[in-house]
N, C-alpha and C positions, 0 to 999 in steps of 0.2 A: 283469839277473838280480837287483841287490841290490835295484832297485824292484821288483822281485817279492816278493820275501822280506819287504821291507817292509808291501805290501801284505798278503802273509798275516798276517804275526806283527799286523796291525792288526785284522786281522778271524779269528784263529788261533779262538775260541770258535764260529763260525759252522762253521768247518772241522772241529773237533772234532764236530760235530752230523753230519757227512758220515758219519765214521768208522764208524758199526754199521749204515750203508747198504751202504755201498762192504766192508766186514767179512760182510755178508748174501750180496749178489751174489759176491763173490768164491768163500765158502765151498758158496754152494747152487745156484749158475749156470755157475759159469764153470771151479773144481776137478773138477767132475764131465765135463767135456767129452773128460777125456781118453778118457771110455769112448767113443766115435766109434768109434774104430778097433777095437772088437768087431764092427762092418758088416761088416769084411773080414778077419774071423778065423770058423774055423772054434771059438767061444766056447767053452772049457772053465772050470770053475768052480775047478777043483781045481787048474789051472796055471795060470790066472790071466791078466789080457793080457797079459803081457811071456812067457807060455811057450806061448799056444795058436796051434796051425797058421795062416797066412796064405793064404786062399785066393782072394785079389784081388774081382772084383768076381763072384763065383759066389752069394753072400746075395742081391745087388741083382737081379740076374738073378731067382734064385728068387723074391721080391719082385714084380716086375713081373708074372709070369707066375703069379702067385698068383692064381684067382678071389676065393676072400675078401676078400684084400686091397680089388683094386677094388672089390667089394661093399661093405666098410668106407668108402673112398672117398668112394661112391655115396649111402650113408648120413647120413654126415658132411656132403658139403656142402650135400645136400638138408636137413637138419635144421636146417644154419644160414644156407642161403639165404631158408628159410621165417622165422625166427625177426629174421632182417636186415628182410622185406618188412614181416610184424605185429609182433611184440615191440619193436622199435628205436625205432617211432616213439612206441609208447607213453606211454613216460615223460615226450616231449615237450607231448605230450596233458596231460598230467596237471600235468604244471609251471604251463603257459599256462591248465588251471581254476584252478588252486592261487592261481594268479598276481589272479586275477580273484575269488576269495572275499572280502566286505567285513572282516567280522568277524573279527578276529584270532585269538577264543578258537576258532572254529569252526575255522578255518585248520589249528590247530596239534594240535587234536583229528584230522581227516584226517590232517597229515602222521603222526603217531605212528599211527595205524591202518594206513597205508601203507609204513611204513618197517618195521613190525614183521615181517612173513614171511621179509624177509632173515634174522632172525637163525635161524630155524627150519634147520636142515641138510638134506639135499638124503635123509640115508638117515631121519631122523624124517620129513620127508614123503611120501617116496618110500613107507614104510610103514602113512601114512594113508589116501592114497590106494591104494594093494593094497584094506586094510580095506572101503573107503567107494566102492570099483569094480570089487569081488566081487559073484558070484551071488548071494551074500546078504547083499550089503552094504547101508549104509544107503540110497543112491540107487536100489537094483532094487528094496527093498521101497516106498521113496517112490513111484519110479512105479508098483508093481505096482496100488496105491490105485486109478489111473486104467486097470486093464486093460492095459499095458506087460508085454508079456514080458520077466522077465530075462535077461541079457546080462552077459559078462565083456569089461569096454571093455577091458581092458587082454590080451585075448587075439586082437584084431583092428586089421591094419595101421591100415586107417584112423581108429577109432576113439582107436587108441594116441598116434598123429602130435598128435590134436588135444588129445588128456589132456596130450601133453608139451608142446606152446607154451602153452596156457592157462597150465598150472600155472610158465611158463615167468615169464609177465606178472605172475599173481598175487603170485610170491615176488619179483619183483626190480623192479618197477613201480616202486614208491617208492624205494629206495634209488636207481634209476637217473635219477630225477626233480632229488635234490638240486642236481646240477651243473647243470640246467637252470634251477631255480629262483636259486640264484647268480647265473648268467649274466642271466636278465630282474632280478635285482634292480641288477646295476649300467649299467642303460639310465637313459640322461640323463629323471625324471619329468615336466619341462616339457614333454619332445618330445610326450608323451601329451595334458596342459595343451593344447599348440596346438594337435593334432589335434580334442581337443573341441570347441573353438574353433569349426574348422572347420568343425563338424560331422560328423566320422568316429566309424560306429558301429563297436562294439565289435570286431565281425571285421575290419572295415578296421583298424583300429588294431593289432590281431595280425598281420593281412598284413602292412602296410606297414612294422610299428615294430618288433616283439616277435620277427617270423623272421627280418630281415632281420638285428635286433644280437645272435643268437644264430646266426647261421649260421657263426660261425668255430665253434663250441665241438660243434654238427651234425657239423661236414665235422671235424672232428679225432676226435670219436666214429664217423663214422660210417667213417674210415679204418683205426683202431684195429681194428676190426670186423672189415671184410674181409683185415685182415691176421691173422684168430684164424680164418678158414672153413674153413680143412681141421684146425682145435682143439676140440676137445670135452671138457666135462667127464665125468668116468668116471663119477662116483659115480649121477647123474642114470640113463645109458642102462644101467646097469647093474643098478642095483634095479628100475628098472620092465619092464626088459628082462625078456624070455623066449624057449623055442624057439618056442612061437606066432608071435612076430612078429621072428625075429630076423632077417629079409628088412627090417625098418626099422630094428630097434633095435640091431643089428650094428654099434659105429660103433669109427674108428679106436683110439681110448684101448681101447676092449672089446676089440677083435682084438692089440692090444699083449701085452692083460693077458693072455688067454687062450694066447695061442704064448711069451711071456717066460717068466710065473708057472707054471699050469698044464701048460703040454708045457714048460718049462725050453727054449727055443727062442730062448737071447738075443742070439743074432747076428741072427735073422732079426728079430727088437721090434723091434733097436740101428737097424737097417736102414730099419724103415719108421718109427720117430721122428724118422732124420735126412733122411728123405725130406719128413715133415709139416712140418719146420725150415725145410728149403728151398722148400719152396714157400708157407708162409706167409709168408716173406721176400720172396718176387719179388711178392707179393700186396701188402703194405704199400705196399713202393717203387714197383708200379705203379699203387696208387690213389692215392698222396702226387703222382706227377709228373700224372697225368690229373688229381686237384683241381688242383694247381697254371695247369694249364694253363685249364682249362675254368672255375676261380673265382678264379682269384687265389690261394686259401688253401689252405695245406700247414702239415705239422710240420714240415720242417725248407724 
């Protein structure tokens, strides 16, 4: 214990840097947890959880037996199974050209034209695209040029699906490319060196060098991932969202908002939040053991 204490008081300024992390999660994670047990309270606002009815597991029942629900579900993981197949690998795409542009100034011109739609927010986009995927927006009178009947993409399922992974790619391409570009900058350059040597053109040298010493940094994105599949951002499905397509754009966060906020129905949200909790947890932990198993490579 005293070579503990030693040890911190050695390194106490590093530990002090901990503190407004461990102050963050505590306050905004892990304080709010005790609302849980509104799932199995019949939730009154006015008595608060320590005075409303307990009515065991009769929310979860209702929950299950929800059409919606499932609907939301159904929505959800299709929107980020889709988004796992195209969007994910994207940025790895983009790293590996990035990786391969000679010219430095050229390089850094891309990355800042790539990394810039992150900082755009999800409802100033969401609002462009409304504008510019209207009847009379700017893309229906562009094509109307070419004899193109108008069309409101944003009022047809499938039309809808492809506006939201594009614009999916578009805003987070770049910013999701950084860590990838990291990752290829600390592969040994010689390794590259010999492969030339060899004579390995430029795809072989991506096969063989470039996926193989980024496939830890893959398989720990790509497990993070499938541990967020039944998670969705609100703000996204819910500005582009409508009743027109709300057979796709229905997804868990929306159906929260709408029975929490709207109908004040917060036992049954509480309920299907700590349903989403659980099963992105057994999601993580089963793709963390199946990498492990199948690559060698896990988080923990």
């Amino acid at each position: 214990m005293r070579s503990f204490m030693k040890y911190v008081n050695r390194k106490k300024y590093l530990y002090l840097l901990l503190v407004p992390v461990l102050a963050y999660y505590a306050v905004f994670h892990y304080a709010p947890m005790y609302g849980i047990v509104m799932a199995f309270q019949n939730y009154n606002m006015f008595q608060g959880v320590f005075g409303s009815e307990w009515v065991g597991l009769s929310v979860i029942e209702e929950v299950i037996h929800s059409n919606g629900f499932w609907l939301s579900v159904r929505n959800t993981l299709f929107l980020n199974l889709t988004s796992l197949i195209i969007v994910f690998p994207a940025p790895i795409i983009l790293a590996i050209l990035l990786n391969e542009v000679i010219r430095e100034r050229w390089k850094r011109v891309i990355q800042s034209a790539v990394y810039l739609p992150h900082f755009i927010s999800w409802i100033v986009l969401s609002g462009i695209l409304i504008l510019m995927l209207s009847e009379k927006g700017m893309i229906n009178q562009f094509l109307g040029i070419f004899g193109i009947p108008a069309t409101s993409y944003l009022s047809h399922s499938s039309s809808w699906i492809v506006v939201y992974v594009l614009s999916d790619i578009w805003k987070e391409i770049g910013w999701s490319s950084i860590i990838y570009l990291a990752a290829i900058a600390s592969l040994d350059p010689s390794i590259y060196e010999a492969a030339k040597v060899d004579g390995a053109s430029k795809w072989k040298q991506v096969w063989h060098i470039t996926l193989p010493g980024i496939k830890p940094t893959i398989i720990l994105l790509l497990i993070l991932n499938i541990g967020q599949m039944v998670s969705i951002g609100f703000e996204k499905p819910f500005m582009l969202g409508n009743a027109m397509v709300s057979n796709v754009a229905d997804v868990i966060s929306t159906h929260v908002y709408t029975n929490g906020v709207t109908n004040t129905r917060y036992s049954y949200s509480t309920a299907v939040g700590m349903f989403q909790s659980v099963i992105n947890l057994i999601l993580i932990v089963s793709a963390n053991q199946l990498s492990k198993k199948l690559t060698k490579e896990s988080i923990w």
